[in-house]
C-alpha positions as CSV (number, residue, x, y, z in Angstrom):
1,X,-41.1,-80.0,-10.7
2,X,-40.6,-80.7,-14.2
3,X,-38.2,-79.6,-17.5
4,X,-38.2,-75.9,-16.6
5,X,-36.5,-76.4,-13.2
6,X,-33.6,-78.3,-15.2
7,X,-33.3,-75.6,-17.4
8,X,-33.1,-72.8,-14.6
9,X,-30.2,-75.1,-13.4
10,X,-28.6,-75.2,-16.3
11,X,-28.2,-72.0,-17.6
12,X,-27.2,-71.3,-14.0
13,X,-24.4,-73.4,-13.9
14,X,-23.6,-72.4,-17.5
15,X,-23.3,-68.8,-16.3
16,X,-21.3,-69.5,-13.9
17,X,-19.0,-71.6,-16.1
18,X,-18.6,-68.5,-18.5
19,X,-17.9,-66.4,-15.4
20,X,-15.1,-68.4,-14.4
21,X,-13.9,-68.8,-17.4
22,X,-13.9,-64.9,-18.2
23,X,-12.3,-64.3,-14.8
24,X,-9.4,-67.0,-16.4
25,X,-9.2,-65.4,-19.1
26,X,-8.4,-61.7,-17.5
27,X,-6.0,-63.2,-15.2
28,X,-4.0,-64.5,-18.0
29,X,-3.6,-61.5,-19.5
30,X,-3.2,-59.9,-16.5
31,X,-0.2,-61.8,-16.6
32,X,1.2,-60.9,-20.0
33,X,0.7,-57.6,-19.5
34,X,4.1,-55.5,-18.6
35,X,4.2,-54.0,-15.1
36,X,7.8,-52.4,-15.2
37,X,7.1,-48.9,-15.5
38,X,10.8,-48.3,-17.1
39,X,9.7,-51.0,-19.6
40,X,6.2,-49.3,-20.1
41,X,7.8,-45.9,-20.6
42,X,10.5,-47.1,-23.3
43,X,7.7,-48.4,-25.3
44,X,5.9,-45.8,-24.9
45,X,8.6,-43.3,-26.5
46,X,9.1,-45.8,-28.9
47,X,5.8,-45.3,-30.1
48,X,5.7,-41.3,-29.7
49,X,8.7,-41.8,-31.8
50,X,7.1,-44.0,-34.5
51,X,4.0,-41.5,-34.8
52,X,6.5,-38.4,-35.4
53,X,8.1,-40.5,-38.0
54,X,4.9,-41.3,-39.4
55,X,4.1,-38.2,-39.7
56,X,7.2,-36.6,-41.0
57,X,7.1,-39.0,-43.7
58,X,3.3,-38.3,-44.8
59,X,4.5,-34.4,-45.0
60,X,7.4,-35.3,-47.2
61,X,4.7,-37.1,-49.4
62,X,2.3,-34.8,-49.8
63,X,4.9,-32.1,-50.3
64,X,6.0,-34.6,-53.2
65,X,2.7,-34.7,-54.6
66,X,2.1,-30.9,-54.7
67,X,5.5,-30.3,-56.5
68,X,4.6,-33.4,-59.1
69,X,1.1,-31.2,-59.3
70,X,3.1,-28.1,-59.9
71,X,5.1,-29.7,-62.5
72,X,2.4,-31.2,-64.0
73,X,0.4,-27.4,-64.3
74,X,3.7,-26.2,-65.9
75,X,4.2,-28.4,-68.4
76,X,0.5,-27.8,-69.6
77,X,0.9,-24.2,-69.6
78,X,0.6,-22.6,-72.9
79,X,3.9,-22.1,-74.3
80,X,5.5,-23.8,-71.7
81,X,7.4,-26.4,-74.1
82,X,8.5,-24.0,-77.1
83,X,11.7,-22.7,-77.6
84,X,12.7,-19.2,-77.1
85,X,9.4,-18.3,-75.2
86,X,11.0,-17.4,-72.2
87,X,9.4,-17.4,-68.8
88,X,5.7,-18.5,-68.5
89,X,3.3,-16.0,-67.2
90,X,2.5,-16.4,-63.5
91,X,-1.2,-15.8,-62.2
92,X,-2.0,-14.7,-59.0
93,X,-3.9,-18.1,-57.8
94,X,-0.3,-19.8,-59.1
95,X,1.9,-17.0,-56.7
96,X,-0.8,-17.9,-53.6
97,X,-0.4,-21.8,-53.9
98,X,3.6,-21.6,-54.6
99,X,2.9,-19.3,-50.6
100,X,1.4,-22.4,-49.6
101,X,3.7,-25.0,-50.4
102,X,6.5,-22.8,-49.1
103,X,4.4,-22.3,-45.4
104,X,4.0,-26.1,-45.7
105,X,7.2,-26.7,-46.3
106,X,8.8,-24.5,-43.3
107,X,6.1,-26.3,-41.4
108,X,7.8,-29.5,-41.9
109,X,11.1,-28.0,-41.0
110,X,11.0,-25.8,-38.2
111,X,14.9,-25.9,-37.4
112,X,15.8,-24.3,-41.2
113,X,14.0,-21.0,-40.3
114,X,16.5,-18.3,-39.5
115,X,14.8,-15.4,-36.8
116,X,16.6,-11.9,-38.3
117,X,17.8,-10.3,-35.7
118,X,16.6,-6.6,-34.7
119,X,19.0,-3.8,-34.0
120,X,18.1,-1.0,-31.4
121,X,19.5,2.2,-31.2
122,X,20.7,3.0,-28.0
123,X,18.7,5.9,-26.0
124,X,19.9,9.0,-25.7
125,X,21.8,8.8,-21.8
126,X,21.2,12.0,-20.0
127,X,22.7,13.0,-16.4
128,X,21.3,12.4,-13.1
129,X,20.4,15.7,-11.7
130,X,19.1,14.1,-8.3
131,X,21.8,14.6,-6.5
132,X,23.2,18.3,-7.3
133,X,22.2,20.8,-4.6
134,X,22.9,23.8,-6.9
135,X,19.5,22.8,-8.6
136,X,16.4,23.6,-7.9
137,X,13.6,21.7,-8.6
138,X,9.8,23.0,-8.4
139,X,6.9,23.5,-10.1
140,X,5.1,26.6,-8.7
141,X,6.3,30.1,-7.3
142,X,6.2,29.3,-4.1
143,X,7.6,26.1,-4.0
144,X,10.1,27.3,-6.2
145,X,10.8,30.3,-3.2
146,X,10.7,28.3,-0.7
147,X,13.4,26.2,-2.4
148,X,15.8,28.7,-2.8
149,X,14.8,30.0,1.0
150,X,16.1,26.2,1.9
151,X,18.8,26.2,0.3
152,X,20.1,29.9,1.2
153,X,19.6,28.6,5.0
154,X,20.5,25.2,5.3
155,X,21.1,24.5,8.7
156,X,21.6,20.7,10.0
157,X,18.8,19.0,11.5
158,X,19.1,18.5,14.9
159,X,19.3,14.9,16.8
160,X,17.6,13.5,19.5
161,X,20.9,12.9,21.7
162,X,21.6,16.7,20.6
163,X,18.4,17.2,22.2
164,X,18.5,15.2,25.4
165,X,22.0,16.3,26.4
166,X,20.6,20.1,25.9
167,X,17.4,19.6,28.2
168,X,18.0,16.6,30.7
169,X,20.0,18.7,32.6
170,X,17.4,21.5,33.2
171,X,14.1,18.9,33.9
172,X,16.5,17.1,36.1
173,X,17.2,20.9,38.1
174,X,13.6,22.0,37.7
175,X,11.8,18.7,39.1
176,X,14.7,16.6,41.4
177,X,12.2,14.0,42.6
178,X,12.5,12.3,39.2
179,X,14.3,9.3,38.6
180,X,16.5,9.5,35.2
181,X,14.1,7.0,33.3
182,X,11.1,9.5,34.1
183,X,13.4,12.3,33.5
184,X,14.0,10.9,29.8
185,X,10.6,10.1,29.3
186,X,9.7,13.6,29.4
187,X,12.2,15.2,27.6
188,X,11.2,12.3,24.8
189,X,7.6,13.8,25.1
190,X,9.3,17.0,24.8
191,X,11.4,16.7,21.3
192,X,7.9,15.1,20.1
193,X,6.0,18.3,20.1
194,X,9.3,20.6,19.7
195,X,10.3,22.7,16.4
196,X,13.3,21.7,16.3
197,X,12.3,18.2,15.7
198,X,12.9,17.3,11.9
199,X,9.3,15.5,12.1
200,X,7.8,18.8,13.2
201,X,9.3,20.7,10.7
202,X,8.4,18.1,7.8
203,X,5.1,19.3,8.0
């Protein structure tokens, strides 16, 4: 085996010096870097708080430069300098950057705007007619009849104890083999089917 095998040898062992070494070298800063996730989040507010700064200040600059442009545009406008001219003609290109620099400007500084208010009249209140029994309510002839029938003879619905203390007593006398819990059942079957039921009269 000759010079070719020493080299494979080599640039073995020189790779796996430079892996070691690498492997070092992440382990140490590993070790510098901050675990303590208090620590971690109070830098990294400190940052979010350098950015905003950042970029407040690089509004305020550029809000500096467009009023030095403005100046600078007025001071070259015709007749801007002479006595006794009075106010300077405004163009329409000059109203819709001055729009501009204001919409920057409240941009910039959110907390000065000022939301107006909106007053609302108050609806007209009207009165609750739902529960007045002198008033009929119906769309129709016949519902509107059979309203007034209702309320000429109003009578009050009948119960089921009403019921059961009427008729026990006579399907107890007509079948007296029955015990009282069949003798119930039946008259329950009864007020089911009967008119006087305020289910049955419902529909």
């Amino acid at each position: 085996m000759g010079f070719g095998d020493a080299s494979a040898k080599d640039k073995k062992a020189a790779a796996a010096k430079a892996k070691d070494e690498a492997a070092k070298q992440a382990a140490e800063d590993a070790s510098w870097q901050e675990t303590d996730k208090g620590t971690v989040k109070k830098a990294q507010r400190a940052a979010d708080a350098a950015a905003k700064a950042d970029a407040k200040l690089a509004a305020k600059a550029e809000l500096k430069e467009l009023e030095r442009q403005e100046e600078e545009a007025n001071s070259q406008m015709k007749g801007a300098n002479k006595k006794g001219s009075g106010y300077a003609k405004v163009t329409q290109a000059e109203i819709a950057r001055r729009q501009a620099l204001m919409g920057a400007m409240a941009k910039a500084n959110p907390k000065k705007q000022v939301k107006k208010t909106e007053v609302v009249s108050q609806p007209k209140l009207e009165a609750n007619t739902n529960r007045q029994e002198d008033v009929v309510d119906a769309s129709g002839i016949d519902a509107a009849l059979s309203a007034l029938d209702a309320g000429v003879e109003k009578k009050p619905k009948m119960t089921y104890a009403e019921y059961e203390a009427r008729e026990l007593e006579g399907i107890r006398q007509e079948n007296p083999g029955l015990k009282m819990s069949q003798a119930k059942e039946r008259c329950f079957k009864m007020w089911e089917r009967s008119p006087e039921n305020p289910k049955n009269q419902d529909k």
